[in-house]
N, C-alpha and C positions, 0 to 999 in steps of 0.2 A: 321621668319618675322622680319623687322628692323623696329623700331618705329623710326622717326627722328623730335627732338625737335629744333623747328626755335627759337631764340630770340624774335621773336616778341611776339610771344605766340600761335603760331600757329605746327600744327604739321602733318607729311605722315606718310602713311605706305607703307609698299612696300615687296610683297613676294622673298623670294630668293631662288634662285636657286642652283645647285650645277657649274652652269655654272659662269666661273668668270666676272667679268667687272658690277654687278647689282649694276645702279643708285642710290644713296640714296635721291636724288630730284629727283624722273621723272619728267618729261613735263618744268623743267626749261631751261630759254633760256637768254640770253647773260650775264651780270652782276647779280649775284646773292643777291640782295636787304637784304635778312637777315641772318645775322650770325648763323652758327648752335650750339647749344647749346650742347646736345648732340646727338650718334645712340645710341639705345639699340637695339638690337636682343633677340628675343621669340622663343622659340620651341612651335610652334604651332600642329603640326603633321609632320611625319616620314614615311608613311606607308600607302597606301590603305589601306580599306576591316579591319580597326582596330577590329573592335567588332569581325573577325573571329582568333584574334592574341593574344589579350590580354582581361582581364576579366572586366568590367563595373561595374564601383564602388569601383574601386579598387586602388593606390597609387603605382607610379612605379618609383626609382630610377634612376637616372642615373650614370652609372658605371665610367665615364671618362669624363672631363670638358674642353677636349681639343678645341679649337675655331680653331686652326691653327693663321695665322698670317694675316693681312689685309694690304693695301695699299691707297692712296688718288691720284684720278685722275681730271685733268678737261678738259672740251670738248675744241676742238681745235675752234672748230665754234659755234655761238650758234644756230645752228639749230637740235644739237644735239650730245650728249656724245658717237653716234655708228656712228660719222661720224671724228671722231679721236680725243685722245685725248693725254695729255701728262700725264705722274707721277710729282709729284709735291713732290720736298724736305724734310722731317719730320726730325727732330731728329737728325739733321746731317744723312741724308742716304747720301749717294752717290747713285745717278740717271743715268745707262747707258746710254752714249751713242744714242747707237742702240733702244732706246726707249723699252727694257724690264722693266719688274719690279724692282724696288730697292732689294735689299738684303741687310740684312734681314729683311723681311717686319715688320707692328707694329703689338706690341701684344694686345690682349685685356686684360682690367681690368674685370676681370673673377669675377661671384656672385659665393657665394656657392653655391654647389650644392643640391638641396632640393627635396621635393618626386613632382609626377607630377599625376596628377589626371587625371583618366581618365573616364569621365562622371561624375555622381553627388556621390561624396563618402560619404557614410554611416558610422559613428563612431561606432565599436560595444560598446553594451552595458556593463556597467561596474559592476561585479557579486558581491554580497559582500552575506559569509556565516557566520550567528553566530549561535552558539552552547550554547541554556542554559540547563545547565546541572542539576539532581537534585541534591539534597545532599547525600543524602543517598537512599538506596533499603535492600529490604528484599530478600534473595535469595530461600526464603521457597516460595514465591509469581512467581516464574519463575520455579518450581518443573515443569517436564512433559511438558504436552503441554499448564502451564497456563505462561502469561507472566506478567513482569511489567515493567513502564517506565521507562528508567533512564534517556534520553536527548531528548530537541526537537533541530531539525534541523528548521532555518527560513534562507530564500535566498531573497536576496533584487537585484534588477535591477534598476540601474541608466543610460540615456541615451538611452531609449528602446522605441522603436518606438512604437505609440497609439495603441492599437489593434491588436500588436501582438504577435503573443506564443513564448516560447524559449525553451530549450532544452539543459540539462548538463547530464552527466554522474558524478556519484559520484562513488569514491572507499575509501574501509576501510582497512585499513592496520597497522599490528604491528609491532613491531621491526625486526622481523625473517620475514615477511613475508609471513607469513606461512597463508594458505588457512582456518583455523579452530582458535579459540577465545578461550583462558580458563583463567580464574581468576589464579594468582599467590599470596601465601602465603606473604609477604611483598613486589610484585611486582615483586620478584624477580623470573626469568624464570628457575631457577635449583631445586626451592624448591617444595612443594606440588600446585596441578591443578585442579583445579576444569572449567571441559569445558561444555562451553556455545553455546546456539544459536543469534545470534543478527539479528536483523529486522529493518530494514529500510523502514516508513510508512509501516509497514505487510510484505514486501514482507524478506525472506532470504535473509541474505549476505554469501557471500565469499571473502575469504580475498584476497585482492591486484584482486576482479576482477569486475568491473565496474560495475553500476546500473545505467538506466535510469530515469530522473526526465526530463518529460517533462508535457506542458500545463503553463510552465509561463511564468507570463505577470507581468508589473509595477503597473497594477490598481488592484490585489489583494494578501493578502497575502498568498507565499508562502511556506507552512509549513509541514513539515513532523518528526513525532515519533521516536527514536531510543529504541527499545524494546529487551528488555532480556529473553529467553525462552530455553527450553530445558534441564534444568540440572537434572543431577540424581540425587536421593536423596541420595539412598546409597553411593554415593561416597561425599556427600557434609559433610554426618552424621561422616563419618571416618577423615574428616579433620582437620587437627590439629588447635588449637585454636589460631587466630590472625585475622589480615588485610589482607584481599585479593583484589586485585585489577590488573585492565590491563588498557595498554596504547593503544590508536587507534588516527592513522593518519588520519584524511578525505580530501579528494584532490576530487573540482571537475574540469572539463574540459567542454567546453562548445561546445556542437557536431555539431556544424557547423565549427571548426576548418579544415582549409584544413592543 
């Protein structure tokens, strides 16, 4: 579409075609009374049948900003610009003759190129995870099948539509990424292990393998346990005296990602 700004303060629109010669004044007729200020051209649409092509609600690029090159014509008569007209001089063109087009035509002053929307686009929501941690645990207190806390997980939502749920996947992961969790003797992974179970609100983790957190929303908070269970006693009672500790990554993803 060409928006075309008159000097007076007045303004057309006018759809274009890929057919050439389309008036930027339709319906004007002999001496054109006001100076044109500027054209702009809009990508209005490309395509029938859109919503069976591309996704609603969604921002879409364009790959290439090319306009091609344009020309300036005026009617020979004024009863109309499809009853002949001439090319008129820009730029120094040289104007054939034989009444073709100039070469090479003008260029346009080209905008960036920006995303283009298609229907009404929805921001996703912006996930924020913090982790407080406790300070200390007793490992006598995760003996067997008894547990105890060591962190809570709270996920906050900014941007998120009234009323509605959302849905992350969270994963836990060590440095080896290794599927199973054990305390190391100063951290370090060559020295003595003491292996654990960790839970995430109740449910079993596995390492490096994703966990559902769904049912939140921005009007309440959502919070979940990071618990310690499982360890043998005999193997904790044999461990040599120090600091035992492990490191865990938690990454979530939010499962509406395509």
């Amino acid at each position: 579409m060409a928006v075309t700004n008159l000097s007076d303060g007045g303004f057309l629109k006018q759809d274009i075609t890929s057919a050439s010669g389309t008036p930027m004044v339709p319906g004007a007729s002999g001496n054109q009374a006001s100076k044109i200020s500027s054209i702009q051209l809009y990508l209005v649409s490309w395509e029938t049948n859109m919503e069976n092509k591309v996704r609603y609600g969604s921002n879409y690029t364009l790959t290439s900003n090319n306009l091609e090159t344009f020309n300036i014509a005026t009617a020979d008569k004024g009863s109309g610009f499809y009853r002949g007209y001439t090319y008129a001089k820009i730029n120094n063109q040289a104007v054939p003759s034989n009444g073709n087009a100039p070469i090479p035509g003008q260029s346009f002053r080209e905008s960036p190129i920006v995303d283009i929307p298609f229907g009404e686009v929805n921001e996703d929501p912006i996930l924020t995870l913090s982790i407080q941690a406790e300070t200390t645990f007793s490992i006598q207190n995760a003996y067997g099948t008894d547990k105890t806390k060591i962190a809570e997980a709270q996920l906050t939502l900014q941007n998120a539509e009234s009323g509605k749920t959302y849905g992350v996947e969270v994963t836990f992961s060590n440095s080896v990424g290794s599927q199973t969790f054990s305390l190391h003797l100063d951290g370090q992974r060559t020295l003595f292990a003491i292996p654990y179970l960790l839970l995430f609100g109740g449910e079993p983790v596995t390492g490096s393998v994703p966990l559902d957190w769904v049912n939140l929303s921005s009007s309440a908070p959502n919070i979940r346990s990071i618990e310690v269970s499982g360890i043998n006693q005999d193997r904790a009672d044999m461990a040599p005296a120090g600091l035992y500790q492990d490191t865990i990554t938690i990454s979530i993803t939010p499962k509406d990602t395509l």
